[in-house]
Every structure is written in C-alpha cells, then in structure tokens.
KEKE-3310 file (N, C-alpha, C; in steps of 0.2 Angstrom, whole numbers, plus 5000, padded with zeros to 4 digits):
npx = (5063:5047:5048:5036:5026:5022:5012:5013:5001:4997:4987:4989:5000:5013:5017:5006:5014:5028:5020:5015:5028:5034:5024:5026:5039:5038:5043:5039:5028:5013:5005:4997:4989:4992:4985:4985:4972:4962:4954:4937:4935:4936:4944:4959:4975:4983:4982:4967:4957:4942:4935:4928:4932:4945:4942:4937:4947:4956:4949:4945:4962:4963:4967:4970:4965:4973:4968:4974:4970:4971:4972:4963:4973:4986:4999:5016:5025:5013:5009:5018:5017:5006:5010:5019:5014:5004:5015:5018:5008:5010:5021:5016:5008:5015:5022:5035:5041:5041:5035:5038:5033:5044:5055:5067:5068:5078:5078:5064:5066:5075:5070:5060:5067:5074:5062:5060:5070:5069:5061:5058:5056:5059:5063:5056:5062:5057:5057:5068:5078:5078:5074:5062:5057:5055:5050:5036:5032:5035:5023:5012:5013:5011:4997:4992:4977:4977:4971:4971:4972:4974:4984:4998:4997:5007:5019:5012:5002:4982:4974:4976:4974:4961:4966:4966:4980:4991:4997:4993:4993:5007:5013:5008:5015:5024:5040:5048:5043:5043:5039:5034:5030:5034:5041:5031:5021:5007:4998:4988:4975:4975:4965:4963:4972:4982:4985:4975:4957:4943:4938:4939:4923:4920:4917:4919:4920:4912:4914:4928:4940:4947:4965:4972:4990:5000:5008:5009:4997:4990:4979:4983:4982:4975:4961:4949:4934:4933:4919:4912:4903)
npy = (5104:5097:5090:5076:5066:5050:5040:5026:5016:5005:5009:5009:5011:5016:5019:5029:5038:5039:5046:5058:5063:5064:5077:5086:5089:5099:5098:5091:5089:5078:5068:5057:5042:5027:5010:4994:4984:4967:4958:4955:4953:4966:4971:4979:4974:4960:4968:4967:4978:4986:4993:5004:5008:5014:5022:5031:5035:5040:5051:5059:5063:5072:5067:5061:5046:5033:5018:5000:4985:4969:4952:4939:4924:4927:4927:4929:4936:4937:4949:4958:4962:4969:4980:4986:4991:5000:5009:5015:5022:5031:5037:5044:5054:5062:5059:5057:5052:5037:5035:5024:5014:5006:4999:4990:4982:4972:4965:4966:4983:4980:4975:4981:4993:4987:4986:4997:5000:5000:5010:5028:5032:5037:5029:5030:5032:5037:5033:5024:5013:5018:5016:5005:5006:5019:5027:5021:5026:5040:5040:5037:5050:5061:5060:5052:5037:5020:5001:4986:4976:4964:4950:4938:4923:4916:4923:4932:4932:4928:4935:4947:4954:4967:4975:4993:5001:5008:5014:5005:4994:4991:4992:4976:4969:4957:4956:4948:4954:4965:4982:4990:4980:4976:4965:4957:4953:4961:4970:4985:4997:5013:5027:5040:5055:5067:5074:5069:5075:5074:5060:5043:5033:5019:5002:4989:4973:4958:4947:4936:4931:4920:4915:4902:4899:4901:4893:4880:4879:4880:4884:4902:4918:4930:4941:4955:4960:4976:4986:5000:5018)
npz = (4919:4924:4941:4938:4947:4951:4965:4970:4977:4988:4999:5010:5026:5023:5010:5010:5022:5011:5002:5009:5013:5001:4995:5007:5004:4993:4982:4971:4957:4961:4952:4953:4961:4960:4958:4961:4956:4958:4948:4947:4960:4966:4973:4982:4979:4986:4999:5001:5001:4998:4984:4982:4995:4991:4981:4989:5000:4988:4983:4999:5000:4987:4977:4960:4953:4947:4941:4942:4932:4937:4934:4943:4950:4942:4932:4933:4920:4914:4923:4924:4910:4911:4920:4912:4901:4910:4912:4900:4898:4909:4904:4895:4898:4904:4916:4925:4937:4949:4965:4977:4994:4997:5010:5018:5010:5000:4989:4983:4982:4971:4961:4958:4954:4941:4934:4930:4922:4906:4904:4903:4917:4932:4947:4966:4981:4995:5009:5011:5017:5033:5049:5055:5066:5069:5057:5061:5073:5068:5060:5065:5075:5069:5065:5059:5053:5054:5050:5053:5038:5036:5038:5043:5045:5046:5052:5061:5074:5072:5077:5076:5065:5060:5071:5077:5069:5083:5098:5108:5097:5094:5106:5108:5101:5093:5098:5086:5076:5061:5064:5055:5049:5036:5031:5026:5037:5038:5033:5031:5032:5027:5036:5041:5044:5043:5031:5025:5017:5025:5037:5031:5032:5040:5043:5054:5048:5056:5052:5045:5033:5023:5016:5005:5003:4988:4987:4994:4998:5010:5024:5026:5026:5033:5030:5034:5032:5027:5029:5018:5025)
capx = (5058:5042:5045:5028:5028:5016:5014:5012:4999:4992:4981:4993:5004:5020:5015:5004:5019:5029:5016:5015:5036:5034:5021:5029:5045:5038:5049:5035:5019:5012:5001:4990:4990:4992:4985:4983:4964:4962:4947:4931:4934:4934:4947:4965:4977:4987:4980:4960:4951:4936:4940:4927:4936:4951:4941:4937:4954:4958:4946:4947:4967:4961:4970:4967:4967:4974:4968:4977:4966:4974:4966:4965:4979:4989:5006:5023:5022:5006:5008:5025:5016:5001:5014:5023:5006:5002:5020:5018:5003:5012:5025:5012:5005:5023:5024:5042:5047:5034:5035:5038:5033:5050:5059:5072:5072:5083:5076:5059:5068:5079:5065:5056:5070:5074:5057:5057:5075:5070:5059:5061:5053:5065:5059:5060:5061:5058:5057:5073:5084:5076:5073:5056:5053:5057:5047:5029:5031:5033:5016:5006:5014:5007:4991:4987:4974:4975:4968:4975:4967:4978:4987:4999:4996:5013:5022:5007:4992:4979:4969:4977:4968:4956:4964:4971:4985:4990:5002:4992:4996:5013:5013:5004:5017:5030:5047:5052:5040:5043:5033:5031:5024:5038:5042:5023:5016:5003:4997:4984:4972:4973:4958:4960:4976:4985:4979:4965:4949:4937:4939:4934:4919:4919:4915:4926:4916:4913:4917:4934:4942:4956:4964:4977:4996:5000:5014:5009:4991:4990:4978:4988:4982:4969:4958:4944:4931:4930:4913:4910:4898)
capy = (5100:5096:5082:5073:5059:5044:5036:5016:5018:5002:5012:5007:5016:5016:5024:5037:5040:5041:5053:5065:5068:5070:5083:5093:5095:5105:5097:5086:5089:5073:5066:5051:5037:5021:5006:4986:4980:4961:4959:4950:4955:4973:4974:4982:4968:4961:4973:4968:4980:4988:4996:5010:5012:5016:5027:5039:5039:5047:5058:5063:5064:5074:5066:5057:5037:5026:5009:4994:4978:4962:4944:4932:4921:4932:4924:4934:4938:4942:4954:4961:4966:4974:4984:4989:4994:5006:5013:5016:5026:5037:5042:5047:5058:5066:5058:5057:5047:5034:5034:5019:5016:5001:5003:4990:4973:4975:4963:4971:4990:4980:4972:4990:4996:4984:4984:5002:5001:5002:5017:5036:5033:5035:5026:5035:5028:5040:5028:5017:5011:5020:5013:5005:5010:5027:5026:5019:5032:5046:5040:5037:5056:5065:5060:5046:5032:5014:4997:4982:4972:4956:4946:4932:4918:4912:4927:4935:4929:4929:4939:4957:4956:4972:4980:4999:5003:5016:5014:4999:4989:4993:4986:4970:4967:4955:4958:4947:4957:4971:4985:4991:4974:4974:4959:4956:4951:4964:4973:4990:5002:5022:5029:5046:5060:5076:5075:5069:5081:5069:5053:5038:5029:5010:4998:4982:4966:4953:4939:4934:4926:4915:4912:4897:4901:4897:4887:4876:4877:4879:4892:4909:4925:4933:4948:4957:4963:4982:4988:5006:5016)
capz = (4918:4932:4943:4939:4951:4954:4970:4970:4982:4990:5003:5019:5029:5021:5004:5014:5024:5008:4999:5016:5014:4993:4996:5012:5000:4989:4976:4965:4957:4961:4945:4954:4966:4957:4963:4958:4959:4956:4944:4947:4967:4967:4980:4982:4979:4993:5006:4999:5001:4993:4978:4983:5000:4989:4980:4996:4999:4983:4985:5002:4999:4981:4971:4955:4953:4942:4942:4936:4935:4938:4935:4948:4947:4937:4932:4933:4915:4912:4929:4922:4902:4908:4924:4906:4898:4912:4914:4895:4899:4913:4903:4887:4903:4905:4922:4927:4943:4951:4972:4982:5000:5002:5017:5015:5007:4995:4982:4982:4977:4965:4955:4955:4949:4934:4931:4925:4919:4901:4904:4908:4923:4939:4954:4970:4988:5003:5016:5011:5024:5040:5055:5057:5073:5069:5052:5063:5077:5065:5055:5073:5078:5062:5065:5054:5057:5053:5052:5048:5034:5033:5042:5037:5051:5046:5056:5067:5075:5066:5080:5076:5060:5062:5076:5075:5072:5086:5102:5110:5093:5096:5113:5110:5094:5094:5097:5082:5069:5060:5069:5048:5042:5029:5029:5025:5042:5039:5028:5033:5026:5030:5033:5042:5045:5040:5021:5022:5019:5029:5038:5028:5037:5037:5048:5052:5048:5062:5048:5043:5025:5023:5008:5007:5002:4983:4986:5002:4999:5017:5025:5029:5025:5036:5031:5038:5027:5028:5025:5018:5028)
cpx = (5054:5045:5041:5028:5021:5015:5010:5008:4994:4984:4983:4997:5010:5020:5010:5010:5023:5026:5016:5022:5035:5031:5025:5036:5044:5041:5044:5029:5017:5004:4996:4993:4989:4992:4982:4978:4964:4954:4942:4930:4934:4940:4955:4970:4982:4984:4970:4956:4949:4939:4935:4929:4942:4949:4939:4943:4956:4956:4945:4955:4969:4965:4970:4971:4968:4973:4971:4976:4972:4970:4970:4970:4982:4997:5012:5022:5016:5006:5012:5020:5012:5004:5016:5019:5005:5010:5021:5014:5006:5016:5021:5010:5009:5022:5031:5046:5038:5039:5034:5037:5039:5052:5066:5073:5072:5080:5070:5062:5073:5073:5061:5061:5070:5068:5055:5067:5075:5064:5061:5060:5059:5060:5062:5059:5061:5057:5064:5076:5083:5073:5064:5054:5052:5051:5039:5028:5029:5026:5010:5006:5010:4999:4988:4984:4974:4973:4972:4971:4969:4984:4992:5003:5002:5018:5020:5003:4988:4975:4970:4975:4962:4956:4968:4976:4989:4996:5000:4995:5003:5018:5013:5010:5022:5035:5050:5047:5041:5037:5030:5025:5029:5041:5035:5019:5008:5002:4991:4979:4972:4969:4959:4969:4978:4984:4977:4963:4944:4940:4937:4929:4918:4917:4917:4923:4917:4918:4927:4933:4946:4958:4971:4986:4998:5003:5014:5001:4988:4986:4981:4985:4975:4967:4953:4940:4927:4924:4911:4903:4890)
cpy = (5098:5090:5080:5068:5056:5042:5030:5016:5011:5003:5011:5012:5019:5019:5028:5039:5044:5050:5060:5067:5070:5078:5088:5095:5098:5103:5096:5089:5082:5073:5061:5046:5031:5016:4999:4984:4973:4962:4955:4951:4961:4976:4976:4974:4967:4961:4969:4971:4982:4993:5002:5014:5017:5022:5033:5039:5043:5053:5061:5066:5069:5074:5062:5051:5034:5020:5005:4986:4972:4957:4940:4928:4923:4929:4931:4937:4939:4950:4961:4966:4971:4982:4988:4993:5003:5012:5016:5024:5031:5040:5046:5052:5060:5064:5057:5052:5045:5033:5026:5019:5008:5005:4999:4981:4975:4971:4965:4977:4986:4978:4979:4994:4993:4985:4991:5004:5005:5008:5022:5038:5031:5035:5033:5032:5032:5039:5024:5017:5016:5016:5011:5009:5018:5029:5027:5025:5038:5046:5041:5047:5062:5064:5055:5042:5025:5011:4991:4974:4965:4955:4940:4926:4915:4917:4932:4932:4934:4935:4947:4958:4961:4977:4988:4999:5008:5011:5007:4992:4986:4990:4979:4967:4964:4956:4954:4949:4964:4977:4989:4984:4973:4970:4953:4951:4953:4967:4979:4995:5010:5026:5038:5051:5065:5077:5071:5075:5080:5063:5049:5034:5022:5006:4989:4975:4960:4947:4940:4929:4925:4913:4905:4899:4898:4893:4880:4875:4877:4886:4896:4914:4925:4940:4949:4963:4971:4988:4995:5007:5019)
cpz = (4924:4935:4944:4941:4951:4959:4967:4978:4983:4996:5011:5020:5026:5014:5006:5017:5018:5005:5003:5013:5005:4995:5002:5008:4997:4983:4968:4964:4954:4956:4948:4959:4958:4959:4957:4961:4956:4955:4948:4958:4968:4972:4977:4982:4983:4998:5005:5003:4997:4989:4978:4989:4996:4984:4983:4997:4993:4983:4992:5003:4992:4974:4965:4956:4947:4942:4939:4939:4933:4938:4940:4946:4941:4938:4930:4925:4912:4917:4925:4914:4906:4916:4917:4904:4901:4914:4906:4896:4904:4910:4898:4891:4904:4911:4923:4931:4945:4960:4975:4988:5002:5009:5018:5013:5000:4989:4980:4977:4969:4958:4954:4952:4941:4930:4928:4923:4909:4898:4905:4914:4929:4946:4961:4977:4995:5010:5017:5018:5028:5044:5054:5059:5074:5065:5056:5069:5073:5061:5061:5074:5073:5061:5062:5060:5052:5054:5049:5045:5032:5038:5039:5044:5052:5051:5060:5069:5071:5069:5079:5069:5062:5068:5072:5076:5074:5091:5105:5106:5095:5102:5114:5104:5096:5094:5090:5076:5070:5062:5060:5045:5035:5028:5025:5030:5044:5036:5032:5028:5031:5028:5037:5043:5041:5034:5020:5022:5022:5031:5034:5032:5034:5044:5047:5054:5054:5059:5045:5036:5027:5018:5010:5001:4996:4980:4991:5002:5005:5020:5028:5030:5027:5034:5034:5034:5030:5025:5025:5022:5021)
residu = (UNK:UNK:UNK:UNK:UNK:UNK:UNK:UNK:UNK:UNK:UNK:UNK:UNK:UNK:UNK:UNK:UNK:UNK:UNK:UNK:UNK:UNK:UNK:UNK:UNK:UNK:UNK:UNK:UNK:UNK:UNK:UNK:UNK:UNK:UNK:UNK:UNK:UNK:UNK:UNK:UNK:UNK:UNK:UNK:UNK:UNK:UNK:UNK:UNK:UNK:UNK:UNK:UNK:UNK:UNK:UNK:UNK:UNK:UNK:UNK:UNK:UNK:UNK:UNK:UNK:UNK:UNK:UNK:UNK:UNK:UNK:UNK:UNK:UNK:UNK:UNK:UNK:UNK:UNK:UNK:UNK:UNK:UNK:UNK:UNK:UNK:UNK:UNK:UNK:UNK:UNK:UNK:UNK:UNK:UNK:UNK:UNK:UNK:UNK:UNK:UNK:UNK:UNK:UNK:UNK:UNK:UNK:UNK:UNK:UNK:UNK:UNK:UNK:UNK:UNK:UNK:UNK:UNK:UNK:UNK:UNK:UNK:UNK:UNK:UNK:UNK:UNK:UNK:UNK:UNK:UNK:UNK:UNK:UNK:UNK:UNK:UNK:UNK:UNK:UNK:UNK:UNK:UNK:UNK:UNK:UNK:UNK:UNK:UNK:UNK:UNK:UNK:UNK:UNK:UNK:UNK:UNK:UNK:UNK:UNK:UNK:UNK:UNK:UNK:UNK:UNK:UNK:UNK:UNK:UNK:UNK:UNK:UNK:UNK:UNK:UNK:UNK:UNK:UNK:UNK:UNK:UNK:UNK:UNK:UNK:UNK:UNK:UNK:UNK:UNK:UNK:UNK:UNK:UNK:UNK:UNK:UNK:UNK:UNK:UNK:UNK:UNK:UNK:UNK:UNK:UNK:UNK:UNK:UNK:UNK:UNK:UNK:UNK:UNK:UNK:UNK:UNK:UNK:UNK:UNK:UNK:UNK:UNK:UNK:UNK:UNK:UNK:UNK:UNK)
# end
C-alpha cells in the first residue's frame, strides 16, 4: 500500500522543515499541505497570514492545498467536528498518514494523536524530541528563508515581530526562549528555500495588530501584516 501523507502545514518553519525530511526519503507520496484559515479574515490561523500568501506557497512548493475554514471564535467542539469532517475527506482520498511539524510537547502530539485514534489515519512526527538548536541550525543551513509573523509579548518582545529569521535573530534571542518558538513565543512564515520554485514576494507592513488573549483579555499577541507583492 502507498504511503499518501498530508502535511499539517501552517506555512512556518517547523512543518516546512518536516516536509523537506518526508520528501528527501523517498518513502511518501505526499497528497497536500493542509492548513487552517479562520473565516471572515482570510488569514492562516495562529500564524495570520494571508490566505494568498499561503497560496504561493503551495504553488511555488507545487503542491496541492487543502483548506480548512474555521470561524472566528471557534469552540473546541465545533473546531474538533469539522477537524473530523476534513480527516473524513483525506481518507475518501486514500490519504494514509498526516505530517506533523511537533517537536516535543508532549501534550500537543498526544492530542493529534487521540484526535485521529478512531481513524486510519496514522500521525507522523519527524521532528520529535530533537534538539531545538540543532533543528533551527539545520533549517538556516538548507537554505530556507523566514519571517516572523507573531509574537506573543507574554514571552518575547514584541519588537522581533517582522524580523528574519537567520543567524542575527538567533543572536538577539533570549536564552530562556526556545530558539523553535515551540512553546508558542513565535510563530513564522516561509517564504523562500530548497523546494521552493520561486521566492514568495511580500513586503512587511510598517503597522502592527494586537489581539488580546482569550482568557486574560489582556493584549498579547503581536503580528505584522504581510503584504503580497
């Protein structure tokens, strides 16, 4: 039987990373990026970016998109049926295993896992429990290019919103943050390296948004609106 994988692809480093090591094994034939857009904004959810940024990525990485709309203020259970929905739809597509870009909090993989327990869909983690630092080196050394699209002021300044992520970042970064972002300090968009077929062109907004944190109400979360060129 093929293994026809999915990646769970927010448009960041860590699931490009992923997707790079599926495809150099040779093992998968990879079926689509699969990504959550929150409706009525148009953007990548999380990450927010523009939902045609995400589509140059697909297409300069040439691979087909799955969308899956999410409404603003989307509660667990609603988020959870319509995740079932579209995992319904991967399998009627013979898809086989869907890609994860974790790396190691455990209750994140446990919940992807359970959450396709009563599927045929087997998760896949090619980043688990490795080293950050090892992890961000190897993504800079391969050639990729980032930016980072969010910030979450509770455990970064807010000011590295919008810079690159490259050797400088890495310098200016705190010793007590993960130089991934997997604790969700930051979040990224990838716009140019080794599969790609073109760089994406954007340009990174003077203005800033802030949204307020849904338990605290308190403003947190910095992005920087990435404008197609």
């Amino acid at each position: 039987m093929t293994n026809r994988i999915t990646i769970s692809f927010s448009g960041g480093k860590d699931c490009t990373l992923g997707l790079y090591r599926i495809l150099q094994s040779n093992n998968w034939e990879v079926d689509s990026l699969l990504t959550t857009i929150t409706e009525g904004y148009h953007r990548t959810s999380i990450h927010g970016v523009r939902e045609v940024l995400l589509e140059q990525q697909a297409k300069s990485l040439g691979i087909p998109l799955r969308k899956v709309f999410i409404p603003k203020n989307c509660s667990i259970k609603e988020y959870e049926k319509i995740m079932k929905d579209a995992n319904r739809k991967l399998m009627e597509d013979g898809v086989t295993h869907i890609m994860f870009g974790d790396i190691h909090l455990k209750d994140i993989k446990e919940y992807r896992e359970n959450s396709l327990k009563d599927t045929s869909l087997q998760p896949v983690f090619p980043l688990w429990n490795e080293n950050p630092y090892d992890l961000i080196e190897e993504f800079l050394q391969l050639g990729f290019q980032a930016v980072l699209s969010c910030v979450d002021s509770t455990q970064l300044d807010p000011s590295f919103v919008g810079k690159k992520l490259n050797q400088t970042f890495l310098t200016e970064l705190p010793a007590n943050v993960d130089p991934c972002g997997e604790n969700g300090e930051f979040h990224t968009f990838v716009y140019n390296g080794p599969l790609f077929r073109e760089s994406i062109p954007f340009t990174i907004s003077a203005e800033k948004t802030i949204t307020k944190d849904v338990y605290t109400k308190e403003d947190r979360f910095h992005f920087v609106d990435l404008l197609p060129n």
